[in-house]
C-alpha positions in Angstrom: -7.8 -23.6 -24.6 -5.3 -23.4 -21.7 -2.9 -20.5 -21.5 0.1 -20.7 -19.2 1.0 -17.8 -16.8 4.1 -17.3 -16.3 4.5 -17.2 -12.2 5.1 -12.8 -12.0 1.8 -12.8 -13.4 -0.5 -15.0 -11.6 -2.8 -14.0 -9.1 -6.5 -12.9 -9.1 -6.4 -9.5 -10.5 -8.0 -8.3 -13.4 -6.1 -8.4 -16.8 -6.6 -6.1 -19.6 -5.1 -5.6 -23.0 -3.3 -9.0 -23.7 -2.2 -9.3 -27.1 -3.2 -11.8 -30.1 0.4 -13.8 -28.9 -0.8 -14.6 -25.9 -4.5 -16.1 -27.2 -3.6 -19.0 -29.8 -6.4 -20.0 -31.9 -8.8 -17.3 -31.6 -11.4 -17.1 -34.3 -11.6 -13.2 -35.4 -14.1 -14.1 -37.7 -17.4 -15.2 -35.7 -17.2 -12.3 -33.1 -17.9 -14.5 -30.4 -17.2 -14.3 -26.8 -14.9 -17.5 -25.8 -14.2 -19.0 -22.8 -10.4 -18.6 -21.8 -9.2 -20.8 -19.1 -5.9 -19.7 -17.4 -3.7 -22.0 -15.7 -1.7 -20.3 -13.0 0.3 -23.2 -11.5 -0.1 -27.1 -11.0 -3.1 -26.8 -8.7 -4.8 -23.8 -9.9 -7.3 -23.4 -13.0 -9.6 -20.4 -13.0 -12.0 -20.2 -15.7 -14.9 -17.4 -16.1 -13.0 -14.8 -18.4 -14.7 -13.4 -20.9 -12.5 -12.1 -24.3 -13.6 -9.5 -26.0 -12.0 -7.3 -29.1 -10.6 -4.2 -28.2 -9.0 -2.6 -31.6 -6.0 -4.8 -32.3 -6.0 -6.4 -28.4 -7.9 -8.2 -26.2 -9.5 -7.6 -23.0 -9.8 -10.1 -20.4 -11.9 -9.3 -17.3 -10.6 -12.5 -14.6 -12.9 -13.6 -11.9 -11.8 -15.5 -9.7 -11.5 -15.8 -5.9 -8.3 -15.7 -3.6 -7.2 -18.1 -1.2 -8.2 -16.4 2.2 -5.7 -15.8 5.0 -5.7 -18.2 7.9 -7.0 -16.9 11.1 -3.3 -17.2 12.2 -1.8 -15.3 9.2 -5.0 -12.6 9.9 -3.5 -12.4 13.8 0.2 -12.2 12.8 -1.1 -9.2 10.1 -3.2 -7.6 13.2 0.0 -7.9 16.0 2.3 -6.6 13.1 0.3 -3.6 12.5 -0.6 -2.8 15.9 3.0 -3.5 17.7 3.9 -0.8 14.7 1.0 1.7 15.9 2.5 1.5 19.9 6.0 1.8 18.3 5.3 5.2 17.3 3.3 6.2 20.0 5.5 5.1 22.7 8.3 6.6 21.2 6.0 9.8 21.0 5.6 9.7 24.4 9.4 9.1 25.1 10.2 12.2 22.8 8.0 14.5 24.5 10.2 15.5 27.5 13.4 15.3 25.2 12.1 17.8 22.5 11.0 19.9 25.8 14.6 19.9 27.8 16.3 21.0 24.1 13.9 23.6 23.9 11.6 22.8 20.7 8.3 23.0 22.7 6.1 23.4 19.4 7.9 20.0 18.7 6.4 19.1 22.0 3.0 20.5 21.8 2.9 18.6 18.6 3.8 15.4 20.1 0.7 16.1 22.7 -1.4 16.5 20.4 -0.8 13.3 18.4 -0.3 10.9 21.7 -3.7 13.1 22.4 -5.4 11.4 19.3 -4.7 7.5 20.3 -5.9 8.9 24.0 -9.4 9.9 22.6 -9.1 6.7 20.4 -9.2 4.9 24.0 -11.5 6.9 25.3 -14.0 6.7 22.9 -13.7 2.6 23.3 -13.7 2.5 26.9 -9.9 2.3 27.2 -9.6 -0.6 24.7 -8.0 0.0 21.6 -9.5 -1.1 18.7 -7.5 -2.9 17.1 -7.1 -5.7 20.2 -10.7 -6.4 19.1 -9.7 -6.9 15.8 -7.0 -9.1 16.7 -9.6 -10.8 19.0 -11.8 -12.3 16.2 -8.4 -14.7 15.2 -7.6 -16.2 18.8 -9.3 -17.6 21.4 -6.1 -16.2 23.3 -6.9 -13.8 25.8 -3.1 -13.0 27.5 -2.4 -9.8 27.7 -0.1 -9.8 25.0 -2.2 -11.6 22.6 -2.7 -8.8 20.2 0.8 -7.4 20.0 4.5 -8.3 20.1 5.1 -6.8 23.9 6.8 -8.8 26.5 3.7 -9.9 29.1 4.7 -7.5 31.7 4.8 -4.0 29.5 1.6 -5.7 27.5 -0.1 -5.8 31.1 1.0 -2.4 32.7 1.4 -0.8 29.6 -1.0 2.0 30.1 0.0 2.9 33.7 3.6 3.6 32.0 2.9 4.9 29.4 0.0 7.2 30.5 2.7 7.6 33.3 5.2 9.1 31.1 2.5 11.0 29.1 1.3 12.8 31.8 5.0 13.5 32.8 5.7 14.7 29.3 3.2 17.4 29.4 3.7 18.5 32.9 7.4 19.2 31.8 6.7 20.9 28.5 3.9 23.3 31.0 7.2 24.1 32.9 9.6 24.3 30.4 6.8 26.8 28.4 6.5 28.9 31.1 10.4 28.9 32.4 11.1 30.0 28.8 8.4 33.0 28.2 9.8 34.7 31.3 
């Protein structure tokens, strides 16, 4: 038997409760577990689904395994995710001296103490972040940049200006603390 999926539904995970329509020719009578193969497009025929009765539907459990990502759709996933990460910390860091100057230093504090987080994150791995290791096991690319969408220069200097404006951050929100308790 070959059942057609239509293209919303194809994919690898598991089905459950499809209904008598969708099985043609099912013997109810012998109890028997059939073999069901599903075709999900011109190229693809996964077998290994096991029908059982459930009441009045059927229960399929697929198996089957995915296509796996390329090591070049892995490092575009990886630079994504981690040019996302420094978005929000860099911006962080930017805010920290703004939310000072207008006065919301909890804001500040709390902007710290996040930035404070990815710092013991780098700490912790010797002042690497993680996630270029990750991006590492894609590319034999070792530019600076190779990890993350950054121009070359910011992907090179990018903890001396950033720690840079960290450092600045918190030395302003000291002052602007102690300017505003007197």
């Amino acid at each position: 038997m070959v059942l057609e999926i239509l293209p919303d539904l194809s994919g690898c995970a598991p089905v459950s409760a499809l209904h008598p329509p969708f099985l043609m020719n099912r013997d109810h009578d012998d109890g028997k577990r059939n073999l069901l193969r599903l075709k999900i497009n011109r190229d693809t025929l996964i077998t290994l689904s096991e029908i059982s009765d459930v009441t009045s539907s059927y229960t399929v459990s697929l198996y089957c395994q995915s296509t796996p990502m390329s090591p070049e759709t892995k490092l575009l996933a990886v630079k994504v995710i981690h040019t996302i990460v420094w978005a929000v910390f860099a911006g962080s860091i930017i805010a920290i001296p703004v939310y000072a100057a207008a006065g919301n230093v909890h804001v500040a504090w709390g902007l710290i103490g996040f930035v404070f987080l990815e710092v013991a994150v780098l700490l912790v791995n010797r002042m690497r972040c993680p996630l270029t290791d990750v991006a590492g096991r894609y590319t034999s690319d070792r530019q600076d940049n190779f990890d993350i969408y950054l121009p070359l220069w910011l992907a090179r200097y990018n903890k001396h200006v950033f720690g840079g404006l960290y450092v600045a951050g918190i030395v302003y929100t000291v002052w602007v603390s102690l300017h505003t308790a007197a």
